[in-house]
N, C-alpha and C positions, 0 to 999 in steps of 0.2 A: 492569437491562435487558440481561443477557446475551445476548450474539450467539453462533450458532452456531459453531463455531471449525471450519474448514474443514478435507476431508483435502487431501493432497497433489495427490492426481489431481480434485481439485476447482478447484487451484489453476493446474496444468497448463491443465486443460478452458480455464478462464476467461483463460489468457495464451492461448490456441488461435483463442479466440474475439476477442478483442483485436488479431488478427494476430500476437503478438509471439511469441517463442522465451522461455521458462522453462525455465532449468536444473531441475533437482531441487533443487540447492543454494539456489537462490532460491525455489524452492515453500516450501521448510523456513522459510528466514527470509521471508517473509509469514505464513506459517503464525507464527512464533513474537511479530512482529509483534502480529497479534491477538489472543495470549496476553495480549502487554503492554496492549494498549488494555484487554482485560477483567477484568485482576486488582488485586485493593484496593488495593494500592499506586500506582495509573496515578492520573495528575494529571487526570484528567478520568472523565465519569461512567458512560462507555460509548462502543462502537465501534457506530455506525449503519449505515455501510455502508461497503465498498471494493471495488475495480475498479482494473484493472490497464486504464493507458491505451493505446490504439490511438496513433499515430502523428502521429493528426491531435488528439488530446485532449493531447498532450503539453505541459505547460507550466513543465516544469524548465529553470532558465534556461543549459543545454547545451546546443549544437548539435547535432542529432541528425539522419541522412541516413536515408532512405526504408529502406537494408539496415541498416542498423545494429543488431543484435542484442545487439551485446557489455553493455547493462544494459536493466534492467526497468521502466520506473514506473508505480509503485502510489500511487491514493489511497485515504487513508483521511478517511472521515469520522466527527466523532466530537461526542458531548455533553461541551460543557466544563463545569467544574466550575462556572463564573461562569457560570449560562445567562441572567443578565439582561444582559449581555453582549453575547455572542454565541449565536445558538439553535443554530450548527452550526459546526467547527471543521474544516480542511482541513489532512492535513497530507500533501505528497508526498516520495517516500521514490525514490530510486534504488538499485538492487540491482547492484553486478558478478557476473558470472558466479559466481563461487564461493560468492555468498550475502552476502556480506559488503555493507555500503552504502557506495555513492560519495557522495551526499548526500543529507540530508532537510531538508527547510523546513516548517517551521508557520506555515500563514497566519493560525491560531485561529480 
């Protein structure tokens, strides 16, 4: 179930549309992000979908203020590998500016 693996200015567009500020740096790391959910080695079966949350979808447990730019959050969802399980797995990821990740939590 390969996902399309997004360009940069795809990533851009969609933090645009999110309200949020995307580095380039952080377009990269979502970008490679979804490498990871799509290649054999990923502990689960596939990337379904993800979106970079709006302000008010935010549910990283950081306080986060209405300007606050300085990181990104991204969900991903994805098929985990136990789908009897769970039939959809959550996992939200914080990007800082430079690309790099402040935190991620898997909700599975």
């Amino acid at each position: 179930m390969p996902s399309q693996v997004p360009t940069l200015d795809e990533v851009l567009v969609a933090g645009s549309l999110a309200g949020a500020t995307v580095t380039p740096a952080q377009a990269q790391a979502i970008v490679e992000t979804i490498k990871h959910f799509e290649c054999p080695e990923s502990p689960c079966l596939g990337l379904k979908s993800w979106h970079i949350a709006s302000a008010d979808e935010a549910i990283a447990d950081r306080p986060r203020s209405a300007g606050d730019d300085a990181f990104v959050e991204v969900h991903f969802r994805y098929v985990p590998d136990h789908i009897e399980v769970a039939s959809l797995g959550l996992e939200v990821t914080l990007y800082n500016p430079d690309g790099g990740v402040l935190e991620s939590q898997d909700f599975g």
